[in-house]
N, C-alpha and C positions, 0 to 999 in steps of 0.2 A: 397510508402510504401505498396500501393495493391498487387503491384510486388511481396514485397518479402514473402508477407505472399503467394501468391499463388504457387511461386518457393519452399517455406518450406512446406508447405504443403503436395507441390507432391513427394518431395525428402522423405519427413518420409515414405509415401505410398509406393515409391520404394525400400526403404532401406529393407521392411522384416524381415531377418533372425536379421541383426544386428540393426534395430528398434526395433524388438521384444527383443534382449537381453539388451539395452541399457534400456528398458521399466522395463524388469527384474530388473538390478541394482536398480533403482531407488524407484521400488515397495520394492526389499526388503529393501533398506536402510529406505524407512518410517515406515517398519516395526519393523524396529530394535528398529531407536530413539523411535517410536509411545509406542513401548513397555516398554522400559528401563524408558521412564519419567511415562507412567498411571501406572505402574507396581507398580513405586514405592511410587506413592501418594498413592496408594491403601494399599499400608500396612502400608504407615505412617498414613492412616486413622482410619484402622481397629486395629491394633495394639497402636494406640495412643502413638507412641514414641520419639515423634518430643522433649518431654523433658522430656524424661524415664528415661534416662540414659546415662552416658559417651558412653557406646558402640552403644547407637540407633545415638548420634551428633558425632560419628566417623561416621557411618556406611553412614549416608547422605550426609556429608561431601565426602565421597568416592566417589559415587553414582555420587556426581556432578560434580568431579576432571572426572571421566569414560564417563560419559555424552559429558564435551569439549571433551576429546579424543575419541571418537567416532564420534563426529562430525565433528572432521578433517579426521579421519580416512575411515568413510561413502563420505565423496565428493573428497577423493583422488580416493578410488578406481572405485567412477561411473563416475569419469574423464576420466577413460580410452574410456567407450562408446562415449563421446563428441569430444573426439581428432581424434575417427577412423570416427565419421559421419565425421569431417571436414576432414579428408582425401578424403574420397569418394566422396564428395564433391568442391575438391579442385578446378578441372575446370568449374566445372558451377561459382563458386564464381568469377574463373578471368573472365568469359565471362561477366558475372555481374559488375565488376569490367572495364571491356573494354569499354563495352559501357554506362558509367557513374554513375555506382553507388559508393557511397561513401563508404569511411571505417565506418563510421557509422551504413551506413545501411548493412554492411556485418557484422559487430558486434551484431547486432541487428536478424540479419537470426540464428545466433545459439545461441542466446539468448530465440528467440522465440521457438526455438526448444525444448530445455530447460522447458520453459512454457507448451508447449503443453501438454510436456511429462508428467510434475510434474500436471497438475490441474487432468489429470486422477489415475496417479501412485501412488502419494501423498494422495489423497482418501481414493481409494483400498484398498492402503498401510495400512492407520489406520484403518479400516477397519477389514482387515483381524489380525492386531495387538491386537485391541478389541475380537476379535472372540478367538484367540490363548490365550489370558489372561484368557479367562474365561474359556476356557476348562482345561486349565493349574492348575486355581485356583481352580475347582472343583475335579480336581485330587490328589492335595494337601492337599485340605479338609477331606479326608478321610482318612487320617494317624494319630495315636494318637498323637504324636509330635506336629503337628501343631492346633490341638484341646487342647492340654495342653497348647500350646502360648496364645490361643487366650480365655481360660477360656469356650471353649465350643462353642465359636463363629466364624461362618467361617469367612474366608480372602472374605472381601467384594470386590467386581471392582466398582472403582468410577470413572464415567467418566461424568466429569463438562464441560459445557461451554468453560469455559476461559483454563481447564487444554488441550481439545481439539484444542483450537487456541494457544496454547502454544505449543504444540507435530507438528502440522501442519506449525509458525513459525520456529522450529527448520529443517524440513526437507527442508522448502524451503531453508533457510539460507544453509542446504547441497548443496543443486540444483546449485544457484549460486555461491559457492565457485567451486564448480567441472565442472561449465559451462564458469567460467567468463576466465578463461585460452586461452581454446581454440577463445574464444570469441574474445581476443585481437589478437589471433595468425592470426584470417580470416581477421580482419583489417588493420593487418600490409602488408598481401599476397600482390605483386607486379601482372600484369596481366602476364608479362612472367614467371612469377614463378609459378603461377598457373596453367598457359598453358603448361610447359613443370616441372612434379613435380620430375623429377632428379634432376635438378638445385636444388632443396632442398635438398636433401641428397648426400652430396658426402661424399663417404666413408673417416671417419678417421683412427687415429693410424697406420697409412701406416708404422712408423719407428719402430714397434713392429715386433720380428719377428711372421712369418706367419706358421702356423701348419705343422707338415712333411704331415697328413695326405690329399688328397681332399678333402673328405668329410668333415672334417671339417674346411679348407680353406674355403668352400661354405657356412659352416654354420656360419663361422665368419662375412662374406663378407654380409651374408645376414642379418644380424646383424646389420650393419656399413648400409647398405642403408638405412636403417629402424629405425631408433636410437627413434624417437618417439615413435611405436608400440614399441619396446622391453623393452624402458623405463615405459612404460605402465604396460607391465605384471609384470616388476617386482619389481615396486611399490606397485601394487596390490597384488602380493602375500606378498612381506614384509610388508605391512600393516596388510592382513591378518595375518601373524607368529606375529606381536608385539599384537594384541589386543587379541587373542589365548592365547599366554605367559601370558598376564596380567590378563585378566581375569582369569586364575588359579592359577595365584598367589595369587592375588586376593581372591578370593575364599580360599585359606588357611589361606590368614593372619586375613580375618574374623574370620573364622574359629579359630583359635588361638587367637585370640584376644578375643573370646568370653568361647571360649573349657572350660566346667569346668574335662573334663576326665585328666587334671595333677593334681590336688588337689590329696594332698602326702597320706590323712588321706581315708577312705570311710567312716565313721560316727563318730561326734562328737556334743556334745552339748555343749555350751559354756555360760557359767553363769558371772554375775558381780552382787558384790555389795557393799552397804557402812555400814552395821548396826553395828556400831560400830567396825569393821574390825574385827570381832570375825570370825571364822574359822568355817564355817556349815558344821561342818565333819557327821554328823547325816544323815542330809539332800540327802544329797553325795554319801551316802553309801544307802539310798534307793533308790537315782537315779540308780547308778551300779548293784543294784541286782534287778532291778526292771522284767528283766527276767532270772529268775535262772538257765536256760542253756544256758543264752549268757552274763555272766559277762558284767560291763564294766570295763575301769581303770581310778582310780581318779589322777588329778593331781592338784597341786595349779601353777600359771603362770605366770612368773616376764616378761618385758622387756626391756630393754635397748637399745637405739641408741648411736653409735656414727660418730664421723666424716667420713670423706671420706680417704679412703685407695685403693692405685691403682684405682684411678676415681670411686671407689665404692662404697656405705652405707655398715655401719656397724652393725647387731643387734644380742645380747645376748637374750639368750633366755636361762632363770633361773626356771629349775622345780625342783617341789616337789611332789615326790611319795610319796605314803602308803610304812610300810615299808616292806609288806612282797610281792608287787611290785618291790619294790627294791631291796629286797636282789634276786629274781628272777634272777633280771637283770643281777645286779652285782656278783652276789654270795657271797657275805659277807654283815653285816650291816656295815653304817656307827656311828662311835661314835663323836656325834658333844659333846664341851662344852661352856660357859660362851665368848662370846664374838666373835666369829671367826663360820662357816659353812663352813664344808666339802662338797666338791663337787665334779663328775665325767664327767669327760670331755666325752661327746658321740659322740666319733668320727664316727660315722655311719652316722649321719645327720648334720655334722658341714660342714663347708666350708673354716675355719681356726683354727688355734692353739690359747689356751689362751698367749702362749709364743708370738705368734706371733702380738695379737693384742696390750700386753704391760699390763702394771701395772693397766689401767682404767676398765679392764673388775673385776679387785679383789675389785670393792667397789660395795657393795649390794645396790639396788635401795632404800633401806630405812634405818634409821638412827641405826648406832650400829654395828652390828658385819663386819669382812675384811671376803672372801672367803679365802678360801682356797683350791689349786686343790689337790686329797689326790691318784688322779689316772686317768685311762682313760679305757674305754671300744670299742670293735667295734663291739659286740651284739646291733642289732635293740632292741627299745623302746618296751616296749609290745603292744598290741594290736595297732601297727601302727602308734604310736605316732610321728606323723611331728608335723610341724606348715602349715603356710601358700605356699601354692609354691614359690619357690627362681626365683627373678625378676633377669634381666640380671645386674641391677648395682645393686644389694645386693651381700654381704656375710654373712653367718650366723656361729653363736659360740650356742651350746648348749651343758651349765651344768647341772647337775642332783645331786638333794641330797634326802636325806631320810626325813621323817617327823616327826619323836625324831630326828636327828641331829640337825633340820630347829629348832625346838622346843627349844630346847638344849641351843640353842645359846644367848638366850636371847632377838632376836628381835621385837620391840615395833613399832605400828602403831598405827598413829595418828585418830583421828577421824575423819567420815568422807572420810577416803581414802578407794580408792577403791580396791577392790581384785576380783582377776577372776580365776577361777576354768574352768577345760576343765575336760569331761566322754569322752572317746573313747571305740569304739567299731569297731573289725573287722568284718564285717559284708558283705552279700551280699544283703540283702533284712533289710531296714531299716523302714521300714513302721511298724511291729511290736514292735520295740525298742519306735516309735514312739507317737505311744498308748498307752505303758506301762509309757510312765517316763511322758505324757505331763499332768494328773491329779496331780502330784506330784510339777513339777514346776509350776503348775499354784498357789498353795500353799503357798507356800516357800517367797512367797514378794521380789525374788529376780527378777533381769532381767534376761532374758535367750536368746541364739539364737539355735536354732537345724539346722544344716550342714550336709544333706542328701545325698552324691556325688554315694550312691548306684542305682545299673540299673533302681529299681524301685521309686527309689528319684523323686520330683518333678523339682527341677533342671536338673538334669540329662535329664527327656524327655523334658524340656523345651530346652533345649543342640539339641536335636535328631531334635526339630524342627527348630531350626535355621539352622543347616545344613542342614536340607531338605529345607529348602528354599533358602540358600544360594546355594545350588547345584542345584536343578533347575534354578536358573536366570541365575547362569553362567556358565552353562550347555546350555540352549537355546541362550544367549547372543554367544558365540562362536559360535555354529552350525546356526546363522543367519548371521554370520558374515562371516562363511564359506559356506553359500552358495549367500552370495552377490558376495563374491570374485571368484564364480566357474563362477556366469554366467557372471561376468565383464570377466575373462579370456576366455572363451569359447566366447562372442562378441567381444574380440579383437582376437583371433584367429580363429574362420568362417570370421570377415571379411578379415583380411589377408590373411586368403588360398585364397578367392577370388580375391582380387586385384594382389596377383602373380602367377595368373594362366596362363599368358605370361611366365613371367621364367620358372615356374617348367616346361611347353612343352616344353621350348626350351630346358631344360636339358632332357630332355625325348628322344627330339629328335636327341640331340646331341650323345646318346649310354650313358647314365647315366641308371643302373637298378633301379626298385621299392626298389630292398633291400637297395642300396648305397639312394635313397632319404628317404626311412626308417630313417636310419640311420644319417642319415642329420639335420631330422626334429628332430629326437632323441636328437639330439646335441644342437637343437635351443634351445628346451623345458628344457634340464638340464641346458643351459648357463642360464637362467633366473629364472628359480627356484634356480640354487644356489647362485644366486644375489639376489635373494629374499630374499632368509636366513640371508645372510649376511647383507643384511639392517634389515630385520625384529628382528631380534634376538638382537639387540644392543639396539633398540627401546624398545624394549618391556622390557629390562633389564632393560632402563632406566625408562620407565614408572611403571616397578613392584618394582622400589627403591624409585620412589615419592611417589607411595601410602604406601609402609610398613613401609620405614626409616624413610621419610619428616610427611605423615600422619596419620601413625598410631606408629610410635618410636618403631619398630619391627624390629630385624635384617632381614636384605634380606635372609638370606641364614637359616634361619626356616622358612619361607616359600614358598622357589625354591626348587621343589621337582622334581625328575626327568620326572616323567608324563608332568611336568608343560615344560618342555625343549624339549623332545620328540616328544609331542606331534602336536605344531608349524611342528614341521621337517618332521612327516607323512601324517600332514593336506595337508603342502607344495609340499611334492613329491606327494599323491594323483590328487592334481588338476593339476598339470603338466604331471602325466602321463594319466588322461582325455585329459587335451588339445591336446596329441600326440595322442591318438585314436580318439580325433574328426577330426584333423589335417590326418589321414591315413584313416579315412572314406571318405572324402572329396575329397583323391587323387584318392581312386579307380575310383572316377564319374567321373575325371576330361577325356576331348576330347584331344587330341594333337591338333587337328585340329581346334576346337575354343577358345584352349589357344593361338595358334600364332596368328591367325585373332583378339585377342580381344585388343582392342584401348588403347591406354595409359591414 
């Protein structure tokens, strides 16, 4: 076993360029995990919303679904450094192999390699993960958004003990998922197989036809010897495009999941109560003039559910204007009498017809008079009047009557039963409305809520800062993931240009020009970036439908925005067209003459 640690030893020392980038992958991957786990104890500390809220136990729940897929997706792509050491390694391993070492102990040489790499990488890694958090978070801190989340309090960094040997756990568990491959492949090596590493690769697909052009005859061929390395790259980059894709997806369906910028109304106060079901029309009317150049409008506000129709809920929504609101709207009053309430169908905010939902929608939630529809209008409500945003399985019905019609009718409420009044106001700045009406309701012995969704609303910057926090994590979470995957590509291609520096001389020498192997490597680099995409993009579709459809009940396709598709596909072709200018820096150096002298 002295053996093989001092044979591993010397091979990392020799390997260099591709020690050094295999070193990279692996730093950045402790980076990434190191980050994504302290990042996010860190604001379920400081934010304390481990049982906030539905959206804080969606949001964790994410978090840890992104976590497993980041940590297949972190030891796929710094597999590819493990598989190129055991190339370049391959005849020392049979010479090792010849003269008596076991497959064990060849298992054991890039295991150990592995180790090596991780006890210093793996450090660093969290390390330099720790350092980027807290610059991150004090960048963060400085926006009012996120000083509205936190009530004034910064986003603390916690970093614990046990949360550090948990972030350190998961990287290594990277290390050996992306080591133990190669690992079996050096144990299975035969010694003539390693002695002579043709015997390994012999070209397939021979019964496909072959390109008209040479050059890329060469670039196919060169492909087909190589099936390992090119399966490497472009694993790597489609892993890169699937965790890209998701992570912005990602990032929207949070985003939407949380967003209060669709809320139909921008200000509204919403009262309930029981005092005898009596109508605090008084009251009401000093809430709405409580600032005299910004009206509001009073309504009184039925609801009704019913069944399901086309896989969907059903709810009416029964209001009652003032009526010189109403006759606004409508343009005529309503004349209700003894028994029945006239109503207007408001086709503007409906989402079905009263004809269409049936006979259930003409009985009034409370005992006594039938409705009656006496019309329809497609004039908006006044000052804005929605209800709540329309969920994907609702449809909504809203009638509208007057308040002598409602009166008119004769209907009687029990005691006890509750009634709820909404004030709207169209408003852009609601913090004034806010201070006017809130001495008045505090009064009133009723219950109230105030619904701020204006710029300067407290929700609303509470909004600004979730997205600023949701857009930096995965904002940095992709750009760590794309540069894991630059330096995994860029050490699977320095070390290839190296190992076929025999070939390219002898096409060199054979009367092949710099532009036709230009061109060549041109060909290599787009055959693997567009297999990249083509794994990566299905991946990642598939992974941004577990998280919005499976875990969050969001359609996929409100949250796949074109950025989110794009952007995968530019990351893609960027590190591909790196690889081909590190790959054409490479050949300018290259000797003809100590490419054919150099050994197999």
């Amino acid at each position: 076993m002295k053996a093989i640690w001092s044979v591993t030893v010397r091979q990392l020392l020799r390997g260099k360029a591709s020690t050094g980038f295999a070193f990279l992958s692996v730093l950045l991957s402790a980076v990434l995990l190191s980050a994504v786990l302290l990042g996010g104890d860190s604001l379920v500390y400081t934010l304390n919303v481990k049982y906030y809220s539905e959206f804080a136990l969606v949001a964790m729940a994410a978090v840890k679904l992104l976590l497993c897929v980041l940590l297949a997706g972190t030891a796929l792509m710094i597999r590819g450094g493990f598989w190129l050491s055991l190339e370049r390694r391959t005849r020392m391993l049979g010479q090792l192999a010849s003269v008596g070492a076991t497959p064990a102990q060849l298992r054991a040489s890039v295991l150990l390699e592995a180790a090596l790499l991780g006890v210093v990488a793996i450090s660093l890694g969290m390390l330099v993960a720790v350092l980027g958090l807290q610059v991150g978070l004090f960048a963060m801190n400085q926006t009012q958004g996120i000083q509205t989340i936190t009530n004034g309090q910064d986003i603390q960094l916690i970093v614990q003990a046990d949360r550090l040997a948990a972030a350190a756990l998961w990287c290594t568990l990277a290390l050996l998922l992306a080591a133990w491959g190669p690992a079996r492949r050096a144990a299975r090596l035969s010694p003539m197989q390693a002695m002579r590493p043709q015997l390994q690769n012999v070209p397939k697909q021979k019964g496909k036809a072959a390109p008209a052009s040479a050059v890329r005859l060469l670039a196919k061929r060169a492909r087909q010897r190589a099936p390992g390395r090119y399966r490497v790259l472009s694993l790597g980059l489609g892993m890169s495009a699937a965790l890209i894709l998701m992570a912005f997806t990602f990032n929207q369906a949070m985003v939407r999941y949380y967003d209060v910028s669709h809320a139909p109304f921008p200000y509204r106060i919403y009262i309930w109560g029981d005092q005898d079901a009596e109508y605090p029309g008084e009251m009401l009317q000093q809430v709405a003039g409580a600032v005299p150049d910004k009206p509001g409008t009073v309504t009184e506000l039925f609801e009704q559910y019913h069944g399901l129709q086309e896989d969907k809920m059903i709810n009416t929504f029964q209001i009652v204007l003032e009526d010189a609101d109403f006759e606004a709207w409508y343009g005529q009053p309503l004349t209700g009498e003894e028994g029945s309430i006239p109503v207007v169908w408001a086709r503007a905010i409906s989402d079905i017809s009263p004809e269409k939902l049936g006979e259930e929608t003409l009985l009034w939630k409370f005992s006594g008079p039938q409705i009656v529809v006496s019309g329809s209008s497609d004039s908006p409500l006044p000052n804005g009047i929605k209800q709540d945003a329309q969920e994907e399985n609702r449809l909504v019905l809203v009638l509208v009557t007057s308040r002598s019609a409602f009166e008119a009718s004769g209907i009687s409420f029990g005691k006890g039963e509750i009634r709820s009044y909404t004030v709207y106001w169209d408003v852009r700045d609601g913090q004034e409305i806010t201070r006017a009406v809130e001495p008045i309701l505090d009064q009133c012995g009723l219950g109230y809520m105030i619904q701020d969704f204006t710029p300067t609303g407290h929700t609303y910057l509470i909004g600004n800062g979730v997205r600023i926090l949701l857009t930096v994590f995965c904002g940095g979470f992709a750009a760590v993931v794309l540069l894991t995957s630059t330096a995994n590509i860029l050490s699977t291609v320095s070390s290839g240009m190296l190992q076929r520096r025999r070939e390219l001389s002898m096409l060199l020498s054979a009367g092949m020009s710099r532009r036709q192997m230009t061109r060549m490597l041109a060909w290599e680099c787009l055959g693997y970036g567009v297999r990249g995409l083509l794994w990566g993009i299905p991946a990642g579709l598939l992974l941004a439908w577990l998280v919005t459809e499976v875990l969050m009940t969001l359609p996929l396709s409100s949250s796949l925005s074109p950025a989110a598709l794009l952007t995968p596909v530019v990351c893609v072709g960027a590190v591909s067209a790196l690889a081909l200018l590190v790959s054409l820096r490479m050949l300018r150096r290259f000797s003809i003459l100590e490419g054919l002298a150099q050994r197999d």
